[in-house]
N, C-alpha and C positions, 0 to 999 in steps of 0.2 A: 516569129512572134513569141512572146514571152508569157512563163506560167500566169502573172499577172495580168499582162493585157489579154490575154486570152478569157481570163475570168471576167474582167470588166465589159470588155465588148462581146461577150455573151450573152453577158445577165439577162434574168427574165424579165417583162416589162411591167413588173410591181412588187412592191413589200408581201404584197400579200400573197402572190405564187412562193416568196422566199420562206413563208411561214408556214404555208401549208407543207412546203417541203423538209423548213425543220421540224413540224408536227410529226411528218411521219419519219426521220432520223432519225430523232430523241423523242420519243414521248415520255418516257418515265423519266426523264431526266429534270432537273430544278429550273424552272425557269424565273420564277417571281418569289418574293418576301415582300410580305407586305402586314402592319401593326394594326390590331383588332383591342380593342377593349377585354381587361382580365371578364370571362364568364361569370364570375363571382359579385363583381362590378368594384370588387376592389384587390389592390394590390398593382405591380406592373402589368404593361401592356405587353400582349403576347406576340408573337411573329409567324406568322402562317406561309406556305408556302404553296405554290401552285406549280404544277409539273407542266410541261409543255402542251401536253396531253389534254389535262384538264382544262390549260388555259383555253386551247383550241373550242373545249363542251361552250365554254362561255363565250366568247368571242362570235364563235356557228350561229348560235342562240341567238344571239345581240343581233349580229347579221341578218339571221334570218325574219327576226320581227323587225325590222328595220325594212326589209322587204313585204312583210305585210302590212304596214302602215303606207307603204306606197314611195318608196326611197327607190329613185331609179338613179343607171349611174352618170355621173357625175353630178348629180343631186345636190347641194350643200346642207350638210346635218353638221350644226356648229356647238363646241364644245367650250363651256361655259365654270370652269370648276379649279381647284386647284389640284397640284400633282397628286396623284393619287392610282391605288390602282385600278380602279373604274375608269379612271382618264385611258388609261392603256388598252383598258380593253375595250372599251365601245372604240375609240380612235379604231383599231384593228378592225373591229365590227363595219365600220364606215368601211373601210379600204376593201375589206371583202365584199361586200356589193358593187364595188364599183363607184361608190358615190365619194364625194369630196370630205372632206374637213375644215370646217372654217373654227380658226381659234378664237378661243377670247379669253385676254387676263381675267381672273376674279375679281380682281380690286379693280375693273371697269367700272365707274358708275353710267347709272340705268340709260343716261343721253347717248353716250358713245356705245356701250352695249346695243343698245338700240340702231345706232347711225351701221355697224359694223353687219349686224343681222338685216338690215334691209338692205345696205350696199351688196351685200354677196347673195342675197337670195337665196338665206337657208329657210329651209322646209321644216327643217326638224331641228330643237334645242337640247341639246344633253346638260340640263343643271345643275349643281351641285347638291341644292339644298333651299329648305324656305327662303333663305334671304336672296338667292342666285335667283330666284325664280318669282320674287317681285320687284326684279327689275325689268322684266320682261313683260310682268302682269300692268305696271305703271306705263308702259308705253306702246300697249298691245296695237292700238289703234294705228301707228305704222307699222308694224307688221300683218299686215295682209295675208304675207306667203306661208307664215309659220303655221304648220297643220297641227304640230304637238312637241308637249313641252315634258320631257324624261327627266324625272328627277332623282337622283342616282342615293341622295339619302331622306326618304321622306318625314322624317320627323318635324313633326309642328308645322307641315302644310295640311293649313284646314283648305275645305271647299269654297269656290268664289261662285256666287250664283250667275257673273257677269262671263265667266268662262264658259267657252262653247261644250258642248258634252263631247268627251273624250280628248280633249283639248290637252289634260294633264294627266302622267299615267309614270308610275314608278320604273326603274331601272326593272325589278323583280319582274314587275307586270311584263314588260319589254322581254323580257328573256322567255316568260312562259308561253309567250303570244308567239316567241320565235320557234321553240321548242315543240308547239304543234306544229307548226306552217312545216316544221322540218320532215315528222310525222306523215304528214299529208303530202310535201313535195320534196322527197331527202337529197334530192340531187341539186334544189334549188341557188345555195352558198357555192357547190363546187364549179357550178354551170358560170355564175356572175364574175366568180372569181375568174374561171379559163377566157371570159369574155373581154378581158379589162388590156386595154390596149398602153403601152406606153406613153402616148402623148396626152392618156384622158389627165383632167384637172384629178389630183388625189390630196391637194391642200392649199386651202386660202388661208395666210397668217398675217395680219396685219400691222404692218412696220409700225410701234409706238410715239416712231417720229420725234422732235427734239421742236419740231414747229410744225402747225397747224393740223388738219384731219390727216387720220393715216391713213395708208396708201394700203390697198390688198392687192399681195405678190404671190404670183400662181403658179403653183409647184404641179407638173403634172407625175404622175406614177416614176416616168423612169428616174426625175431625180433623186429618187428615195432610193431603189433600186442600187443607184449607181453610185450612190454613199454606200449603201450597203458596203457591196463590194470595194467599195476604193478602203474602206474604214479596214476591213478586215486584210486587206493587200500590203497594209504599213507593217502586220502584224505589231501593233501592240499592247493590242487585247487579245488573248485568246479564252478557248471553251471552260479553261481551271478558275479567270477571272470571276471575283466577286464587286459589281459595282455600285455603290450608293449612292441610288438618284435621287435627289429633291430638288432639283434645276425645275422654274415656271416651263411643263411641257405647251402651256400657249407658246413661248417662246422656241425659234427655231433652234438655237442650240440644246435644247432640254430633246425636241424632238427628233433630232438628229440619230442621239447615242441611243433610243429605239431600235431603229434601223438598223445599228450597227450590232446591236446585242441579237435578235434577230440571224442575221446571219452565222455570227460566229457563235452563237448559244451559252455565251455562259450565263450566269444568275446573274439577277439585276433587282436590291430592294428598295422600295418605291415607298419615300414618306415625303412632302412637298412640306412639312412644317417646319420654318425656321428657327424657329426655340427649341427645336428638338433634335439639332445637328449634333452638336457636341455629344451628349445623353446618345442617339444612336450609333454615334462611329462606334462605340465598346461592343456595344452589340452586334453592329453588323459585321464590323472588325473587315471594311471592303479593301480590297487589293488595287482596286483603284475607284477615281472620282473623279467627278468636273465640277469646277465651281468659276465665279467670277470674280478678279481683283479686289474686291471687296472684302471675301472672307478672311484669305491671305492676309489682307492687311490687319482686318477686326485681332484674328489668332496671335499675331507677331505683336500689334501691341499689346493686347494682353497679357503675353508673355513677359513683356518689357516691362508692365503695368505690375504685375507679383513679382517679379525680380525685385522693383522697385520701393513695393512696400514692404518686399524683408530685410529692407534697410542696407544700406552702403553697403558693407563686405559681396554681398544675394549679387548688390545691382553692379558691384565692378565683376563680377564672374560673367554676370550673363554679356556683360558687353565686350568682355576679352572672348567668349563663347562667340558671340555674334561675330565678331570681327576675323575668330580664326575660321569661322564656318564660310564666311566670305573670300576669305583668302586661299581656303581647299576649294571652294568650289570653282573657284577663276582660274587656278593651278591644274587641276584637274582635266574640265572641258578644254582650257590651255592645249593640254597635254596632250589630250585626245585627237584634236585637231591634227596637230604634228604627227602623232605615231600610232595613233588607233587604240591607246590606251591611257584610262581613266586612271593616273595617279599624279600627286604631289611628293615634292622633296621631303627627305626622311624629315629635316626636325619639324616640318610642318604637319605629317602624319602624326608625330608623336605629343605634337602639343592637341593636335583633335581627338586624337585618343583620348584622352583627359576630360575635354569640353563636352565629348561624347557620352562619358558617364554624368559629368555634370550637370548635362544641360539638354544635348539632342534626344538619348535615350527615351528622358521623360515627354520630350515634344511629340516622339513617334508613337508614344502609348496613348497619347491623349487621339490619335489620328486612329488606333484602334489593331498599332502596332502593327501589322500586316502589309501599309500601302507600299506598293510599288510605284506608281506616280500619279500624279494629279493633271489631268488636264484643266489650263485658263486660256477662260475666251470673252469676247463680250466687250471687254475693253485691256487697255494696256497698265500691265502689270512694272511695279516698278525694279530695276532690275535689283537692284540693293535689296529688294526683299525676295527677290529670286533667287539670288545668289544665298541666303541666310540659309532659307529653305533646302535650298540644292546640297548646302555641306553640312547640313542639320541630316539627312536624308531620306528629306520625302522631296522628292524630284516634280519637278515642277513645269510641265511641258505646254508651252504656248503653242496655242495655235491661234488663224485667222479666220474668218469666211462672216458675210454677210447674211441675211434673211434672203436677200434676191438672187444667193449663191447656196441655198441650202445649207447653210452655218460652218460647215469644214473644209476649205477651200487649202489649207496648209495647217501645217503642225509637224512640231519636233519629233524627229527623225528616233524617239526614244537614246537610247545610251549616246548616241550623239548630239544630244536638242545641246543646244545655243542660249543660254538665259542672255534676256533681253531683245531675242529676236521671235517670230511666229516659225519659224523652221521653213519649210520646205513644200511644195504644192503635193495635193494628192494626185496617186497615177489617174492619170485622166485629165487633169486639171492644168493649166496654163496660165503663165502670168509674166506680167510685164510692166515696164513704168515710164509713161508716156515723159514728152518731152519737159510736164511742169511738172515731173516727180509724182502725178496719180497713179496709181497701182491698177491695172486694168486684169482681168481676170478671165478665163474662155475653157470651157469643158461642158461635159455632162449634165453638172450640179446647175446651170446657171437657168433664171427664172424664165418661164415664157416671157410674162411680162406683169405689168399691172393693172388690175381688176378694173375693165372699163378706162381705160386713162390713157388710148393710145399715145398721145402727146407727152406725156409722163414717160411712156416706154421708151420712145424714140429719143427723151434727152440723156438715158443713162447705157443704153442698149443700141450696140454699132449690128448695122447691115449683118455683118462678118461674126458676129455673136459674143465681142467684146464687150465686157461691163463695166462701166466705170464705174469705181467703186467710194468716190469720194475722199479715199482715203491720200494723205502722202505717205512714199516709202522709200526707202532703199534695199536692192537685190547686192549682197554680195556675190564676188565671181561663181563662188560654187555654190548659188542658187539659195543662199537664206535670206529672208524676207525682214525688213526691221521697220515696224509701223512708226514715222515721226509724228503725224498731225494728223485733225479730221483738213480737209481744204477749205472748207467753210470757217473754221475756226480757228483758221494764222489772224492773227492781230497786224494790224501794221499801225506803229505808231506813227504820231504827228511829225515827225522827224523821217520817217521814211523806211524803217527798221522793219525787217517782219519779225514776228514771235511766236513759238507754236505755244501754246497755254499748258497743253497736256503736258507737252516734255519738263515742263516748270512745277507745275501741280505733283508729277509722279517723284521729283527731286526729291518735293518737300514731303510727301508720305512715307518716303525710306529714312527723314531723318528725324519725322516729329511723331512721337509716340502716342500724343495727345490727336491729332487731326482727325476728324471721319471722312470734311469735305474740305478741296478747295478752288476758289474758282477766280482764276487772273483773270485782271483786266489791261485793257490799255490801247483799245481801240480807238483811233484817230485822238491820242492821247499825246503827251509827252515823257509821260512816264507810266510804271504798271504799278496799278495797286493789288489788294486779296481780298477776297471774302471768304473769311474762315470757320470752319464749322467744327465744334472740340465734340470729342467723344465724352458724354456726360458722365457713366462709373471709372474712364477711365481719370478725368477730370476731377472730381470727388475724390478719391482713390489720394490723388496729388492732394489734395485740400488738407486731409486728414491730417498730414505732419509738417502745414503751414499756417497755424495759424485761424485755420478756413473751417476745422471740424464743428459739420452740424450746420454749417450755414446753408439755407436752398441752392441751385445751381444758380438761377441768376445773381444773386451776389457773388457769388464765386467767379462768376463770367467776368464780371467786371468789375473785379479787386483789381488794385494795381499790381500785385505778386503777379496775378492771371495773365494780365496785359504783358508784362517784364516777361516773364517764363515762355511765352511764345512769340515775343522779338529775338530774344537768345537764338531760337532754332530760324528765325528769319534771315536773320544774319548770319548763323553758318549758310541758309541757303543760297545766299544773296554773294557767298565768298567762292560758290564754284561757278556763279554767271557770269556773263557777259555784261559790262557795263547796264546795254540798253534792256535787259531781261530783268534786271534790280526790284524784285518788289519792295518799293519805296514807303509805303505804307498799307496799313491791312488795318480791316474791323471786325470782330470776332459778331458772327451771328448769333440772334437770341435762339436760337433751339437748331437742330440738326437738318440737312436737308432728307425729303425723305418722297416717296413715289404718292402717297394723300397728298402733299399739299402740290404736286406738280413741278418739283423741281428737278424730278428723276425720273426716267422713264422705267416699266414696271421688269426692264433687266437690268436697274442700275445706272443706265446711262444719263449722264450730265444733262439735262435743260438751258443754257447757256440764257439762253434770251427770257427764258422766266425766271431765273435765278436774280439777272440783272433788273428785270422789270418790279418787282417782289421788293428788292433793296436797292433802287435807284437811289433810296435819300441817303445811304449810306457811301454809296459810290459818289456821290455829287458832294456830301463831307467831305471823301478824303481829298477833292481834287479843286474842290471851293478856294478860290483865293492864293493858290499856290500853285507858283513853278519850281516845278524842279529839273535840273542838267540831265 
């Protein structure tokens, strides 16, 4: 048996035995950064740091009043707030009783916040904050079970006469309450903890789904566990690494690289605010990151976007830049493949050498100069912008895995990753691809099942502990995984053709600099049309030296220059498809798609059937009255 499988099929059976044991490892060592407001109350915000050590005082605490409020384990105590570092540490607090975690997006409103707390039968709510905590006051009357509601920053909750006494009680409160109980029974935290059996429930996250209520997939203890260690077995994080999280830790892939950091110990700085990515990376300057196809793509045009407005000579460098960075990085992995080593033909090194002053160097500072590579999950990254990336170099490592598989199911093998494929299964982890090209999945990580829904469990979950993962894919021979389609969402036109949307949609994001969303149609159609969504400063930005400067975005949406300027990039699209994949015609949406209006789920992910319901009248224009071959 091997130094890996040995680790893996040892492991303890929870995060929290893992934590206790890197507590006493490292205690003085860095474990969190996390951004506090200047003491002055002005100026920048400052960055504080918690040792393992310390985290552990707090975590105990949490724990332990969490046990004197009456959290037994597998309990659900569900967690309502955005990333932050109170997220991390009551979560931990949870784990070490033994009791569960039920997640919940911030941006839930109070209906589904609600549906999601009485479905799992949490006891106890960890808040964020007044506003987290009158969604819960608005619909208390179905919740029965909830005994009390923690709120982790109490500013501006006043008292409700309607609330039961002791019903609401600060994070602070929570910790001092545990901090006696600790007092009184010090052995109380270490006892739950040694109790906590592998198969107990240790997290309910509730799939955000793309159609109808979501489903709660039950993670018990050992799948955490068993990430742990499979994460730390790729080696490609180790204890020197610096990582910057702001991934939704409601979401399984935010909650994942926990676990992983955990293990291997290195520091981890914790900000969940999206307008404060860019302004952080200088700061935290992390070694590496995870983020979703999204950002990638926001950075690369942007890039593309100030190229563009420092006028012609700026905009043909960055695109000789982009095109040689594409051609090292294809030469390269190329290369690699064949001989185990990462290089390109001389004159191609020396035209990047060039491009590298020109162009990557400043990309890598803006990244905070330091990264080693970036993990992307969530959805599929286009490769065109992987490859930019990869020979720009900040390295861009896909990986795969679902919520019902604990978020990490494969990912690039580092100095070896594949752009455009998810890489490789984690040791432990198994995968396959049935007869119609689904990707089926079998290890460690995968779900018990879904919360109350036997019937649900049995259609995705074989006897034999096979998951069907919805997905299409292809394994090449030496085991890399390449996602083509969700299965639900191949198109078959009226003609008989199938079409995967995604693989069409990620074309056109590698080649239109202006797009944020887009969403093919052409189901039991004859032809495919688009609904296109422009990125608005990037859109603007264009305006400015057409004519367009100073006009609102809607007019600018729909100038004819606007309409013109994105058939150009339709029709390069339209020249590397297949006759029947042709987006024939397209309609530019009045405003962006975005996770409020429901067109995206709160990781990003497409809406297909609310996107099309939302703008049916514009689908039924372009298809009104016209055939096309």
């Amino acid at each position: 048996m091997s130094d890996t499988q040995t680790l893996i099929e040892n492991r303890p059976p929870s995060v929290a035995n893992l934590f206790a044991e890197r507590v006493l490892a490292t205690p003085d060592a860095e474990a969190f950064r996390y951004p506090v407001p200047p003491a002055s109350g002005q100026g920048p915000e400052e960055w504080k740091s918690l040792s393992w050590g310390e985290t552990a005082e707090r975590v105990y605490c949490i724990a332990a009043g969490l046990i004197a409020i009456g959290v037994r384990a597998e309990d659900r105590v569900a967690l309502l707030s955005a990333t932050r570092i109170e997220w991390i540490l009551a979560d931990l607090g949870v784990m070490c009783t033994g009791g569960a975690t039920t997640t919940v997006y911030p941006s839930t409103n109070a209906e589904e916040s609600a549906y999601i707390l009485a479905d799992s039968g949490s006891r106890v709510l960890v808040a964020e904050d007044a506003t987290q905590l009158a969604k819960v006051r608005e619909r208390r009357g179905e919740l029965s079970e909830l005994s009390h509601v923690v709120v982790i920053d109490p500013t501006g909750v006043e008292a409700d006469e309607s609330d039961p006494e002791g019903w609401v009680l600060s994070l602070a409160d929570l910790e001092e309450r545990g901090a006696r109980h600790l007092q009184e029974h010090p052995e109380a935290v270490k006892e739950r903890i040694g109790a906590i059996e592998a198969d107990q429930l240790a997290t309910l996250i509730y799939t955000s789904g793309t159609t109808g209520r979501p489903k709660g997939v039950r993670l018990p203890h050992d799948n955490w566990s068993y990430m742990a260690k499979a994460i730390a077995a790729t080696g490609l994080v180790t204890q020197d690494d610096v990582q910057y999280l702001w991934l939704p830790l409601a979401h399984v892939f935010g909650k994942v690289l926990t676990s992983g950091q955990i293990e291997v110990g290195h520091v981890t700085a914790v900000d969940g605010r999206i307008d404060k990515i860019i302004e952080n990376l200088s700061v935290v300057q992390p070694t590496y990151m995870a983020a979703v196809p999204r950002i990638f793509e926001k950075v690369y045009n942007g890039v593309a976007t100030k190229a563009r407005a420092g006028g012609a000579a700026k905009y043909k460098i960055f695109q000789w830049a982009a095109a040689v960075a594409r051609d090292y990085a294809k030469a390269s992995q190329d290369n690699f493949r064949r001989t185990g080593t990462a290089s390109a033909p001389l004159a191609l090194r020396a035209k990047h050498k060039v491009a590298d002053a020109l162009v990557y160097a400043k990309l890598r500072e803006a990244f905070g100069g330091r990264l080693r590579a970036a993990i992307s999950g969530s959805a599929a990254l286009s490769p065109e912008i992987g490859f930019f990336f990869a020979g720009a170099g900040i390295h861009i490592l896909e990986g795969y895995g679902l919520t019902e598989s604990s978020a990490a199911s494969l990912v690039n093998p580092g100095e070896a990753y594949r752009t455009g494929t998810v890489g490789k299964p984690l040791p432990g982890t198994e995968v396959r691809i049935a007869d119609d090209g689904e990707i089926l999945l079998r290890g460690p990580g995968i779900m018990e099942g879904y919360h109350g829904l036997p019937e649900k469990t049995e259609e995705v979950l074989e006897p034999d502990g096979w998951l069907h993962t919805g997905d299409i894919g292809e394994l090449s021979a030496d085991g890399y995984l390449r996602i083509t389609d969700r299965k639900k969402d191949l198109i078959k036109t009226s003609n008989g053709k199938y079409i995967a949307p995604t693989e069409v949609e990620i074309q056109f994001k590698a080649i239109c600099p202006f797009v944020s969303n887009i969403v093919v149609i052409g189901a039991d159609r004859n032809f495919c049309t688009a609904l296109i969504a422009l990125d608005e400063p990037t859109l603007l930005s264009w305006a400015e030296g057409h004519d367009l400067a100073g006009k609102p975005y809607g007019d600018v949406l729909v100038a004819p220059a606007t309409v013109e300027l994105i058939q150009g990039y339709v029709n390069r699209l339209n020249e590397g498809l297949q006759r029947w994949q042709m987006v024939k015609k397209f309609r530019l949406l009045p405003r962006d798609l975005d996770v409020e209006h429901g067109d995206l789920t709160p990781s990003l992910k497409l809406k297909r059937p609310a996107v099309e319901r939302e703008f049916q009248h514009l689908i039924e224009e372009m298809y009104s009255g016209t055939r096309e071959a």
